[in-house]
LOZANU-494794 format. One line per 4 residues: number of its first residue (from 1); their letters; for each residue x, y, z of N, C-alpha, C. Coordinates in steps of 0.05 Angstrom, whole numbers. Layout:
N
NUM = a = X/Y/Z/X/Y/Z/X/Y/Z  ... $
***
This chain:
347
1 = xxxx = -1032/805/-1075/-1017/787/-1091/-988/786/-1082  -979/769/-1062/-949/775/-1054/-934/757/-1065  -918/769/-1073/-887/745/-1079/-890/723/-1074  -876/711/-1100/-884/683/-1091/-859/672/-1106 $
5 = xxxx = -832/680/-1095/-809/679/-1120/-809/638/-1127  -801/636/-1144/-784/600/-1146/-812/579/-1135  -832/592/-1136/-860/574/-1145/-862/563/-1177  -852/579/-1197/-853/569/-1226/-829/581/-1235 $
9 = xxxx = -816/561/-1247/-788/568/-1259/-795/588/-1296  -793/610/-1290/-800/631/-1312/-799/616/-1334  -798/633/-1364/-802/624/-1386/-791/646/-1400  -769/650/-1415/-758/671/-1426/-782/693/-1439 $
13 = xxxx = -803/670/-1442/-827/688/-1456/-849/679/-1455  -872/686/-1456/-889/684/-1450/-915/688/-1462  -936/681/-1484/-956/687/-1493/-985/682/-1484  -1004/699/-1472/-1028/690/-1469/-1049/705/-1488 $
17 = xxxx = -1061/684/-1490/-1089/690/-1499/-1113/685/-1491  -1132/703/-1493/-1152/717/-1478/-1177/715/-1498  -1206/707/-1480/-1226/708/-1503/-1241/734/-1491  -1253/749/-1521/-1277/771/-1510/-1297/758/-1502 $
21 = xxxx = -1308/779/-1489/-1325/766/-1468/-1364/789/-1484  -1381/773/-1484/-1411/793/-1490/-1425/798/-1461  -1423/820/-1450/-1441/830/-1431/-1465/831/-1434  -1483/809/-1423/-1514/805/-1437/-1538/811/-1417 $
25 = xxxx = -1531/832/-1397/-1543/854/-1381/-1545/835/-1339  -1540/868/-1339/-1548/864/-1311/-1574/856/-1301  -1571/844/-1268/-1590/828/-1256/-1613/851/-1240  -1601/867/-1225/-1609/883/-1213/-1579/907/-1207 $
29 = xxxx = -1595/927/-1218/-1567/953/-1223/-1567/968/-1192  -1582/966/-1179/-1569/984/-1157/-1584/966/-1131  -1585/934/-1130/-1585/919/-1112/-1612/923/-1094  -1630/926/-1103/-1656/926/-1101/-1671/910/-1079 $
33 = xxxx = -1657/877/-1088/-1667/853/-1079/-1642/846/-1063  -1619/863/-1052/-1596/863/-1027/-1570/853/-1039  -1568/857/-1073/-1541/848/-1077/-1545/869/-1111  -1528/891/-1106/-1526/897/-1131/-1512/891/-1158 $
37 = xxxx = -1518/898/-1177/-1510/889/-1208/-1524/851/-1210  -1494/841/-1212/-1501/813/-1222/-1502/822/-1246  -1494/792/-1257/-1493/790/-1294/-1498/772/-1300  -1501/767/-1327/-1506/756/-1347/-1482/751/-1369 $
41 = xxxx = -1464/738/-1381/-1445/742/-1399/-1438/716/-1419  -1414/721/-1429/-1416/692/-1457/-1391/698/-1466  -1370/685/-1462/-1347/678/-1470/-1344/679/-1507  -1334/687/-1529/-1340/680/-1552/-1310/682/-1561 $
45 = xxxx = -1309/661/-1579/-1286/659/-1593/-1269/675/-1622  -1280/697/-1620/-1273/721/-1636/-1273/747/-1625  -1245/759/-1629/-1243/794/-1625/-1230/785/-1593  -1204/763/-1592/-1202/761/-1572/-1174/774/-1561 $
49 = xxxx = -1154/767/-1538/-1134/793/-1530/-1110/769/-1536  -1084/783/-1546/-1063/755/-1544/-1041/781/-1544  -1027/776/-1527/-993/799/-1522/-980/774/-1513  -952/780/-1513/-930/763/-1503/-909/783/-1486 $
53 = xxxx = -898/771/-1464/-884/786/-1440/-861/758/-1444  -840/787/-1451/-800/777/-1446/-794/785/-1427  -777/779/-1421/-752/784/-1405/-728/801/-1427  -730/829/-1412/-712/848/-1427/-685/840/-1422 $
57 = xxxx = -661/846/-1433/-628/845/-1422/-632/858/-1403  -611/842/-1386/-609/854/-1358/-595/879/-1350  -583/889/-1375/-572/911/-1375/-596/939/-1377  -618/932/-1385/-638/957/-1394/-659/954/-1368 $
61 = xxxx = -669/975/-1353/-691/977/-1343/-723/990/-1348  -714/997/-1372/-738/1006/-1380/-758/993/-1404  -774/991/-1394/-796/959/-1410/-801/968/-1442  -801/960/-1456/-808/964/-1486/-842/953/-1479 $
65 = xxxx = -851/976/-1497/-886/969/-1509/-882/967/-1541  -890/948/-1556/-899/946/-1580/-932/938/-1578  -934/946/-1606/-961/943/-1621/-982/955/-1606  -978/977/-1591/-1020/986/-1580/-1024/992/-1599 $
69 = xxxx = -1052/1007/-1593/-1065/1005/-1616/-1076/1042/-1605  -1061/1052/-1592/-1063/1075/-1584/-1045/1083/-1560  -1044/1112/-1565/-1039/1112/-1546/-1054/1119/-1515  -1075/1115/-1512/-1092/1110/-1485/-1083/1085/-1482 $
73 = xxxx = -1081/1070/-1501/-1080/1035/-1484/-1049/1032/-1481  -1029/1043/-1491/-1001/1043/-1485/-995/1061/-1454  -1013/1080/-1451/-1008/1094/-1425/-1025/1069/-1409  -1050/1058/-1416/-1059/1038/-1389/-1042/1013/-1381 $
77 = xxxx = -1030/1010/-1413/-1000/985/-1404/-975/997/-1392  -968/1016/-1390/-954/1027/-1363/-953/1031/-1342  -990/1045/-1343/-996/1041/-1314/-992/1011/-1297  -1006/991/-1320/-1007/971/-1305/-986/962/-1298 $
81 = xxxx = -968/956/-1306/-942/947/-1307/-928/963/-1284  -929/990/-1275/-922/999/-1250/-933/986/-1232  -959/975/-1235/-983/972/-1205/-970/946/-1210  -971/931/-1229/-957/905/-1224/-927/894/-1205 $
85 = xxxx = -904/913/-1211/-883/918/-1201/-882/924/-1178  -901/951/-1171/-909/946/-1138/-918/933/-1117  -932/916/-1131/-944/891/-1111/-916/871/-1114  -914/855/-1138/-902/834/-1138/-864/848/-1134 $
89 = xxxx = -861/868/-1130/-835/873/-1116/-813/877/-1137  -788/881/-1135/-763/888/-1153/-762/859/-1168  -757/858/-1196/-750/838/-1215/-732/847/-1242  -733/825/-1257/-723/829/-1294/-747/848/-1302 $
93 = xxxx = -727/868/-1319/-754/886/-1337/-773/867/-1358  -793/877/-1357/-805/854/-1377/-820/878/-1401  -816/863/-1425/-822/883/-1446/-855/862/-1450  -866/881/-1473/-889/872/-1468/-900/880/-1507 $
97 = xxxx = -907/858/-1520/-916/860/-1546/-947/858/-1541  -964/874/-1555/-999/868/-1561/-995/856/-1595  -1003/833/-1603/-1006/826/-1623/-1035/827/-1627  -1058/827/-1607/-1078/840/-1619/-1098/838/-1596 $
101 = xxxx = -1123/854/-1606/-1141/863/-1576/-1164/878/-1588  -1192/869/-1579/-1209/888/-1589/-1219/906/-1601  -1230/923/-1610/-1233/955/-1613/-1242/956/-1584  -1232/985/-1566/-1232/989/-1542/-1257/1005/-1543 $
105 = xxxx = -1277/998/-1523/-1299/1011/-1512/-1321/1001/-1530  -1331/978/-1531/-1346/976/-1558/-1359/954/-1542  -1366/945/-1517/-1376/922/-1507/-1360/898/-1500  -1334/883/-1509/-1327/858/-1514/-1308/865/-1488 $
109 = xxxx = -1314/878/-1471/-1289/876/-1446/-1257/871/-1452  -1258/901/-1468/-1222/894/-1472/-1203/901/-1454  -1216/920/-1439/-1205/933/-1414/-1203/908/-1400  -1213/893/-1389/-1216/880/-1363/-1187/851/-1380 $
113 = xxxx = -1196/845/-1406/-1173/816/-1415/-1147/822/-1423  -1143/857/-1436/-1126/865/-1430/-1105/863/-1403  -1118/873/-1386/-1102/882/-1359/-1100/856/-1344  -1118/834/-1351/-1114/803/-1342/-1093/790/-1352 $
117 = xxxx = -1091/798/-1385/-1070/771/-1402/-1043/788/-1391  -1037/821/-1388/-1027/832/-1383/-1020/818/-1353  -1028/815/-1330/-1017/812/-1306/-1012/775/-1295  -1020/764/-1323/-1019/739/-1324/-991/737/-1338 $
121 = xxxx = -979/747/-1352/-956/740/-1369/-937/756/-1351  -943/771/-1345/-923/788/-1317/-915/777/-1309  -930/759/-1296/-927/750/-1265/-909/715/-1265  -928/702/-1291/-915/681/-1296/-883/690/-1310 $
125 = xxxx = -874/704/-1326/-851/721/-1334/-828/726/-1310  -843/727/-1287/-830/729/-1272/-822/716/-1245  -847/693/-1253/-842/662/-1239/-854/666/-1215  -876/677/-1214/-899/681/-1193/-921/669/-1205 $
129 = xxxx = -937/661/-1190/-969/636/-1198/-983/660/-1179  -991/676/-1193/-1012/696/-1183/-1044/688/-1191  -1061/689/-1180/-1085/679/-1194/-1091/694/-1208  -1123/693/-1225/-1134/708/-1242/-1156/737/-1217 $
133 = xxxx = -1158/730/-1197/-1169/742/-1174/-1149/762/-1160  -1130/753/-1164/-1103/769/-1153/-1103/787/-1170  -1101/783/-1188/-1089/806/-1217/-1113/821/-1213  -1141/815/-1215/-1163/831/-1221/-1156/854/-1200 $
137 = xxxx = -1161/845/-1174/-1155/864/-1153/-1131/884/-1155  -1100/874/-1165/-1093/888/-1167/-1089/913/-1177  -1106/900/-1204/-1110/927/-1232/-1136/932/-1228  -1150/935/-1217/-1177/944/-1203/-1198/940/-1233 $
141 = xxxx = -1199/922/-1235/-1219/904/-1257/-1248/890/-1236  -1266/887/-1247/-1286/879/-1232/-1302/892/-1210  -1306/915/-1219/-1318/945/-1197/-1347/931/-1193  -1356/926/-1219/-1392/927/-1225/-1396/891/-1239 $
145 = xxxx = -1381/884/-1251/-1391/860/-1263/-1367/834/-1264  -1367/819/-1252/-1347/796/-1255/-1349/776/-1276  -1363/777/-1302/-1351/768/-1327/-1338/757/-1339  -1320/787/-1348/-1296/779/-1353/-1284/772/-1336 $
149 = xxxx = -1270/769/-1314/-1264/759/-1302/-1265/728/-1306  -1281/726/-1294/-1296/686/-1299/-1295/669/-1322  -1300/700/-1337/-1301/687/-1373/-1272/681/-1379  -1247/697/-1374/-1214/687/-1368/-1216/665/-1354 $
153 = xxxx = -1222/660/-1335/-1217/639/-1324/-1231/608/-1340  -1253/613/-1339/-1276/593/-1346/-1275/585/-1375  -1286/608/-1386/-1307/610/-1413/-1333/600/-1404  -1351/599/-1431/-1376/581/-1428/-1398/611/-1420 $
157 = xxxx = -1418/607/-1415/-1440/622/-1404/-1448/628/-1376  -1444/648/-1360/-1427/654/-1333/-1452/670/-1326  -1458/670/-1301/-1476/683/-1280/-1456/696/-1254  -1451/716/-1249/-1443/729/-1233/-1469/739/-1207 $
161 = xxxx = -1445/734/-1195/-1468/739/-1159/-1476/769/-1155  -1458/792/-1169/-1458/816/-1158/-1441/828/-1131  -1455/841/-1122/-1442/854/-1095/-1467/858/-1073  -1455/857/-1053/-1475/856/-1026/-1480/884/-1022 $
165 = xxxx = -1506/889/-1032/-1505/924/-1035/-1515/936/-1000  -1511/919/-980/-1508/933/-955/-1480/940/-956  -1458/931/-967/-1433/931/-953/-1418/945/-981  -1421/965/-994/-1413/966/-1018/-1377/972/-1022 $
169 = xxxx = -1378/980/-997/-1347/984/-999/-1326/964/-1005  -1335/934/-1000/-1319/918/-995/-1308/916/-1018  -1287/906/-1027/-1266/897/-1048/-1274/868/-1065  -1292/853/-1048/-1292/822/-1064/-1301/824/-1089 $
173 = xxxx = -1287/798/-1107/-1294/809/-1131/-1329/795/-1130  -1348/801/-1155/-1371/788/-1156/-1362/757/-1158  -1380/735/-1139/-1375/709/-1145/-1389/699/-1172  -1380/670/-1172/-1391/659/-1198/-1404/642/-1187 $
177 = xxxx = -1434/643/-1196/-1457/620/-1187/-1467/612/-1198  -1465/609/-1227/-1475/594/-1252/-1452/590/-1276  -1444/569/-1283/-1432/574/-1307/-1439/546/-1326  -1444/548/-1354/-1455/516/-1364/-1434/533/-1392 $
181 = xxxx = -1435/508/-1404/-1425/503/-1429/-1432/516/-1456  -1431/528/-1461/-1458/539/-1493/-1458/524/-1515  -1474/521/-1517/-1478/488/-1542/-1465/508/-1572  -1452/482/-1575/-1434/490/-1590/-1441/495/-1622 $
185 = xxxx = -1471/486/-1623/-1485/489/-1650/-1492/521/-1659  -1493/530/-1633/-1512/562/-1642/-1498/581/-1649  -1486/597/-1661/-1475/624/-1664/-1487/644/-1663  -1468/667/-1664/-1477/695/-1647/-1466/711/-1673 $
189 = xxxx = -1475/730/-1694/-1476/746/-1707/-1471/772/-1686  -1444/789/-1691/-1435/813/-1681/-1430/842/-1698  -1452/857/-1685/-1449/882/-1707/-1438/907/-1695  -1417/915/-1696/-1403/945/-1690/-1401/967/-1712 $
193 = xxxx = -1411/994/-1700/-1413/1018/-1711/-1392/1015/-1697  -1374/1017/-1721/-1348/1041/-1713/-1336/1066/-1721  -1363/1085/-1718/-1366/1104/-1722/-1382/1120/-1690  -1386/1098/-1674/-1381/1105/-1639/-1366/1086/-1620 $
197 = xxxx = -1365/1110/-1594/-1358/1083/-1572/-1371/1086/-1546  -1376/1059/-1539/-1400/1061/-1514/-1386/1073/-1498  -1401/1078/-1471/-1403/1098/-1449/-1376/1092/-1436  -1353/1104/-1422/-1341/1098/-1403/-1330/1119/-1388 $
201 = xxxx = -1304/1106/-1369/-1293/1125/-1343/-1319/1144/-1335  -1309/1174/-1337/-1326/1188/-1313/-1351/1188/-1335  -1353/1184/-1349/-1375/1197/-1373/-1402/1172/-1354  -1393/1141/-1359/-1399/1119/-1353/-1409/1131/-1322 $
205 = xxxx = -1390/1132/-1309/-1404/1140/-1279/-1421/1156/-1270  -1420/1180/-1290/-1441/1203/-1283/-1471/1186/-1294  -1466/1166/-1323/-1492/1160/-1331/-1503/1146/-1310  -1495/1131/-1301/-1494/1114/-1278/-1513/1127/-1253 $
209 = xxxx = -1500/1143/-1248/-1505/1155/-1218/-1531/1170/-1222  -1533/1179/-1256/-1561/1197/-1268/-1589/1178/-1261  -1581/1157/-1263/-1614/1137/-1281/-1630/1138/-1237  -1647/1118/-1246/-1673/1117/-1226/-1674/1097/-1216 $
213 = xxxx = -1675/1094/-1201/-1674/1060/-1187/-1685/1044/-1195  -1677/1020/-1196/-1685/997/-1208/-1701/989/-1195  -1733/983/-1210/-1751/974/-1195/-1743/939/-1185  -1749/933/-1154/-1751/907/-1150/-1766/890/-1165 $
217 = xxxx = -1788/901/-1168/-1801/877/-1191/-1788/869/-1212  -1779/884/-1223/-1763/887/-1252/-1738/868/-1245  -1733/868/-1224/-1706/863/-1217/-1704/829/-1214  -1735/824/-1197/-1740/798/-1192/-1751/780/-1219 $
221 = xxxx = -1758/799/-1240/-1769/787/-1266/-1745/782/-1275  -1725/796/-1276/-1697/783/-1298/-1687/766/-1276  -1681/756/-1251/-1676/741/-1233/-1678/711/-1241  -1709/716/-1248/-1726/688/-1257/-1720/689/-1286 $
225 = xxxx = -1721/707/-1305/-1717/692/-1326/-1675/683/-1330  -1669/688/-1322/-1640/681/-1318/-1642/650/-1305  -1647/656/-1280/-1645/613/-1266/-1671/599/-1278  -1688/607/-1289/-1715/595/-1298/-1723/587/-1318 $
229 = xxxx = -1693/609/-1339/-1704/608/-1372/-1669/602/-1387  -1658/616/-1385/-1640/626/-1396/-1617/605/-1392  -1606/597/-1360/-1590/575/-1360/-1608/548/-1362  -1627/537/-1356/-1636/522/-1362/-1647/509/-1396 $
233 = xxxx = -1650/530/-1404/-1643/532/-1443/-1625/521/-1448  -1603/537/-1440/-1574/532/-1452/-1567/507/-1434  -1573/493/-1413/-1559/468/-1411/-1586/448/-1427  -1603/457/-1437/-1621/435/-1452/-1621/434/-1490 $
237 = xxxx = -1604/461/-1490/-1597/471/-1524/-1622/480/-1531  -1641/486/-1517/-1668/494/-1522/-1668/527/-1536  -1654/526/-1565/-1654/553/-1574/-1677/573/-1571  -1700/563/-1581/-1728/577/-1573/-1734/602/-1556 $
241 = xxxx = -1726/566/-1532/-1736/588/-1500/-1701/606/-1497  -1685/613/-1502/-1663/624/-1500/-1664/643/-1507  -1669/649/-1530/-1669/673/-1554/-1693/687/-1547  -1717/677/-1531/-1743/694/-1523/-1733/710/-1497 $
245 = xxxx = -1716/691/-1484/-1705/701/-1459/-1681/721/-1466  -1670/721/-1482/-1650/739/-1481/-1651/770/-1487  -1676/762/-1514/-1691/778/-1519/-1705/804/-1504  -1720/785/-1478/-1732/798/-1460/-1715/809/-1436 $
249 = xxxx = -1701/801/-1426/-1672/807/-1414/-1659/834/-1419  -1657/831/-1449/-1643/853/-1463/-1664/875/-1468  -1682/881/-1471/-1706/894/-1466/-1701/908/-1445  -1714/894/-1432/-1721/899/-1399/-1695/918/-1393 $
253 = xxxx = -1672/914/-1392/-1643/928/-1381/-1639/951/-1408  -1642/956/-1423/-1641/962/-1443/-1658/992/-1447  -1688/987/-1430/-1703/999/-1434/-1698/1018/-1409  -1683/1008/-1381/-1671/1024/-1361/-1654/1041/-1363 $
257 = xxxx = -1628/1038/-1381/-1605/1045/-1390/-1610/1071/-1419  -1635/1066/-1428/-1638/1078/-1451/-1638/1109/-1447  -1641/1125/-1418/-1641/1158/-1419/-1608/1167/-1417  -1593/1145/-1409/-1563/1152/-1417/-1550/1143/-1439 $
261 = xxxx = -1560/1123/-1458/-1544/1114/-1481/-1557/1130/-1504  -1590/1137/-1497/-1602/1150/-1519/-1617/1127/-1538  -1625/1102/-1527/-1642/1084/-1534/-1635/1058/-1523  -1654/1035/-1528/-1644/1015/-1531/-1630/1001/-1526 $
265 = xxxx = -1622/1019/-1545/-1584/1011/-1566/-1566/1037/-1571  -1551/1033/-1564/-1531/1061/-1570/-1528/1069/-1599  -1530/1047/-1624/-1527/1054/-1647/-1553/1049/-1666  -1564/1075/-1672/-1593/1061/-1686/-1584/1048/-1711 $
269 = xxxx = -1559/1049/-1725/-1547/1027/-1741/-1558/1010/-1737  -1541/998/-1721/-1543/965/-1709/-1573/963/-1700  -1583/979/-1682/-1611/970/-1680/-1630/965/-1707  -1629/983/-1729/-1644/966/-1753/-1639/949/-1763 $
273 = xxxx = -1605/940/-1768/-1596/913/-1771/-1607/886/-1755  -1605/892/-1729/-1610/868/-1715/-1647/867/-1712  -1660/889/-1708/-1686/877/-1715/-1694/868/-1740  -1683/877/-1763/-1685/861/-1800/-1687/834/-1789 $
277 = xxxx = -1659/822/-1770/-1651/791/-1776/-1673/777/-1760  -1683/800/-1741/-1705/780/-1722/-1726/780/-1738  -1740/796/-1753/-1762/792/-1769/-1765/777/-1791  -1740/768/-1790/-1732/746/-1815/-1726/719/-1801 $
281 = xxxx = -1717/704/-1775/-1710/689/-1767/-1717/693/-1732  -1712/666/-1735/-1715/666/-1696/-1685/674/-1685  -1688/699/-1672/-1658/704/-1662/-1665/720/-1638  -1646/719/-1612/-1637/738/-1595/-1621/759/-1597 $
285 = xxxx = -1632/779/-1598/-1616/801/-1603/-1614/822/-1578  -1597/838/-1586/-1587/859/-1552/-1559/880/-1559  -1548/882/-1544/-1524/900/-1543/-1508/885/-1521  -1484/884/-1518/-1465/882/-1503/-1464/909/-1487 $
289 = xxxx = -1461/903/-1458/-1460/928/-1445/-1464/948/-1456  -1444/971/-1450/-1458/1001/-1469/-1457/1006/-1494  -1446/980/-1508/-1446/973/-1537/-1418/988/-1547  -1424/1018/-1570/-1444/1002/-1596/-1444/974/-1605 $
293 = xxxx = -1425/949/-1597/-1437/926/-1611/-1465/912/-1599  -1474/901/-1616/-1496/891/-1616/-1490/858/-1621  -1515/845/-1620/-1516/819/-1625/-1544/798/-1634  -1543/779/-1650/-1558/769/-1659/-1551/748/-1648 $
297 = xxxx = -1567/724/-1625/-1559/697/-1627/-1578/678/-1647  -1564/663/-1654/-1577/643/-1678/-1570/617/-1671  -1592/592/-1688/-1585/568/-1678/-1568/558/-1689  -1560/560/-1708/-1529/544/-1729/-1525/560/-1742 $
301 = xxxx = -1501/551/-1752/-1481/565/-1769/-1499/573/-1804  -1516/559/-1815/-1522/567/-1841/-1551/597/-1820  -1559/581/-1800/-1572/608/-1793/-1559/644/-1793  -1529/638/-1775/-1509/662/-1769/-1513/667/-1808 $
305 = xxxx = -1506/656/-1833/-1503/663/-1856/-1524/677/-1866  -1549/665/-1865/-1571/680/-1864/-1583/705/-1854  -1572/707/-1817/-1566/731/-1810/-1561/754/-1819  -1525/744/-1833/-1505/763/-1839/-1521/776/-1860 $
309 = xxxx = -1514/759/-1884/-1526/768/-1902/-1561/793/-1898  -1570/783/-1884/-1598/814/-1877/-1582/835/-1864  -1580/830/-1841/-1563/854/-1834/-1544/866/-1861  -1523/857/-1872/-1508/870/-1895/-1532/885/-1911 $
313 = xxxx = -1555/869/-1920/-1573/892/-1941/-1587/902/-1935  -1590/907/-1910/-1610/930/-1902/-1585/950/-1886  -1560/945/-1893/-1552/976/-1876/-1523/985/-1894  -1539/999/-1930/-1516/1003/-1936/-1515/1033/-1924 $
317 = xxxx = -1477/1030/-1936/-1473/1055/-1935/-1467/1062/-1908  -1469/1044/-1887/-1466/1041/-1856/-1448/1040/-1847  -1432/1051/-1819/-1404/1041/-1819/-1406/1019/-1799  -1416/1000/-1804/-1419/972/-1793/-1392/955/-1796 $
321 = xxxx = -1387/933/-1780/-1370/915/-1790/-1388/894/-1772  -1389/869/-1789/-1394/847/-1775/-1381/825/-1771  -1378/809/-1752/-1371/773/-1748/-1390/752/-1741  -1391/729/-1746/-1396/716/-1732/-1387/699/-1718 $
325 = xxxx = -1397/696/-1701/-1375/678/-1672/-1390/658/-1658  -1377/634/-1641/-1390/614/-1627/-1376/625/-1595  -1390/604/-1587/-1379/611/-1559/-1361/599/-1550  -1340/607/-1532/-1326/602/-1528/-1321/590/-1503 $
329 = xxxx = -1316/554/-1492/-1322/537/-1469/-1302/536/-1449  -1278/553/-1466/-1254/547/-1435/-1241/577/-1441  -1234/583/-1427/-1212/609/-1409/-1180/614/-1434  -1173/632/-1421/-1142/640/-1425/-1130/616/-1428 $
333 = xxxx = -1106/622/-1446/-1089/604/-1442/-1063/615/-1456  -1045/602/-1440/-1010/618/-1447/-989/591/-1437  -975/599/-1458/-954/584/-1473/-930/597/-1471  -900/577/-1471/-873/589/-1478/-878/604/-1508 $
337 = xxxx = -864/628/-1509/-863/637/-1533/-828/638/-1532  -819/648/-1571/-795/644/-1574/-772/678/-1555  -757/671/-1549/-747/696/-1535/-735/717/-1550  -726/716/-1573/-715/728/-1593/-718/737/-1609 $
341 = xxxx = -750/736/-1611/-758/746/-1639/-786/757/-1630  -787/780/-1616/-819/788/-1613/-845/775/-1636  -865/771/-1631/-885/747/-1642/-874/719/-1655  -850/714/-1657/-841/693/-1668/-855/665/-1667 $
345 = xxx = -863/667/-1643/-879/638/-1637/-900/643/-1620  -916/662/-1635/-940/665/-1624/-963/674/-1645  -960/653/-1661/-988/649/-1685/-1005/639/-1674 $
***
């Protein structure tokens, strides 16, 4: 990502916003069929990332953090903000507000829209047009799944290429080779125990490196139901065949992943919740990556109500929280914010 000074004339400030992204399983996990991972994913318009990046007085060099929501994610906005500064070179300090962002590790890729809206308001803050590919690389986002990624850029329902598992070293991020619209009728019912958090860093890698190779068959069955079932549903609104496919999808990867998550589903919460709503309704149900959230897709909105409502009475006493959400058809987007008033103009 090099310098690119007096390409965009800054903005005293800067707000982006970021949609979560649902990880709705890998293609083939250790490249079986000559390209490992690939994905599956879904842009949704709830639980999404929005911070705003100033320009500090020129008298202070040292960046103000408001609002994390910890401090792990206040030490990863430092980091980044160093790795940022190093590539794109000496500038104005830029302070940096989180007005809000996921629960971290829970499936919705906060890590990855974080460290995007993060190197997107940087960079424009500082009157560089860095891409969304630039930033990934530079904050080392996109190891295993290009998603989020695509889902910032895009939105909508995204197919990632994976990685060329002869050449694994290389750096490119996964390409995008499918992306369609998600009909805007269906909603997605979201259930988080937050009373865990899915797998990550080395914990994630050791599970990783534990499991068994992915059978090619297996690999070539979710292949086909992905280009055969799944995008062709969703560009026909064909809820039916979607929700059988997602179903089976989420199975299939689910049932791979299950000697490191400990099932399924990481939360047997959510797993009795979301099978109630399917035995009551036609729905796709699954986990977001290593979860604990879970998900129910449904065909309309009085369906998502119907949902909610089962899931709520079959899991008292649970530390559940639910939403329901649509999907979400376009990417990031960032705006002048006011310079004077941290969140001032960023409702």
């Amino acid at each position: 990502m090099p310098p690119t000074p007096g390409r965009l004339s800054p903005p005293p400030a800067i707000t982006v916003e970021s949609p979560a992204r649902l990880h709705l399983g890998f293609i083939d996990p250790n490249g079986s069929l000559g390209r490992a991972f690939g994905s599956v994913g879904l842009a949704i318009d709830a639980h999404g990332t929005r911070i705003t990046a100033r320009q500090a007085p020129a008298s202070r060099r040292d960046a103000l953090i408001e609002g994390a929501a910890s401090d792990a994610q206040r030490d990863r906005i430092e980091q980044h903000l160093k790795q940022l500064e190093a590539t794109l070179g000496k500038g104005p300090t830029i302070d940096i507000e989180i007005h809000e962002t996921p629960r971290a590790h829970t499936g919705l890729g906060s890590g990855t829209q974080l460290a995007l809206a993060l190197g997107t308001a940087f960079a424009r803050a500082r009157g560089h047009a860095a891409s969304t590919a630039d930033i990934a690389r530079t904050l080392a986002r996109g190891a295993r799944s290009g998603i989020g990624i695509h889902a910032f850029d895009h939105g909508g329902l995204i197919v990632d290429g994976g990685r060329d598992a002869r050449n694994a070293s290389r750096t490119i991020l996964p390409p995008l080779i499918a992306r369609q619209p998600f009909p805007e009728a269906w909603r997605v019912l979201l259930i988080d125990d937050i009373s865990r958090e899915g797998l990550h860093g080395d914990e994630e890698k050791r599970g990783l490196a534990s499991l068994a190779p992915f059978p090619a068959t297996l690999a070539a069955h979710l292949s086909h139901l992905v280009l055969m079932r799944i995008l062709p549903a969703v560009a026909e609104s064909d809820f039916d065949i979607f929700a059988d496919a997602i179903c089976d999808l989420q199975h299939t990867i689910g049932e791979y992943f299950a000697p490191v998550q400990g099932g399924v589903f990481a939360s047997p919460a959510v797993a009795r919740a979301l099978e109630a709503v399917a035995a009551e309704q036609k729905a796709g149900i699954g986990q977001t990556s290593w979860g604990p959230v879970g998900f129910a897709f449904v065909a309309s909105a009085q369906d998502a109500e119907r949902a909610l409502a089962t899931a709520q009475r079959v899991s008292p006493g649970a530390s559940l929280t639910f939403t329901v959400a649509a999907g979400r058809n376009r990417g990031a987007s960032w705006r002048a914010a006011d310079r004077r008033h941290h969140g001032a103009n960023a409702a």
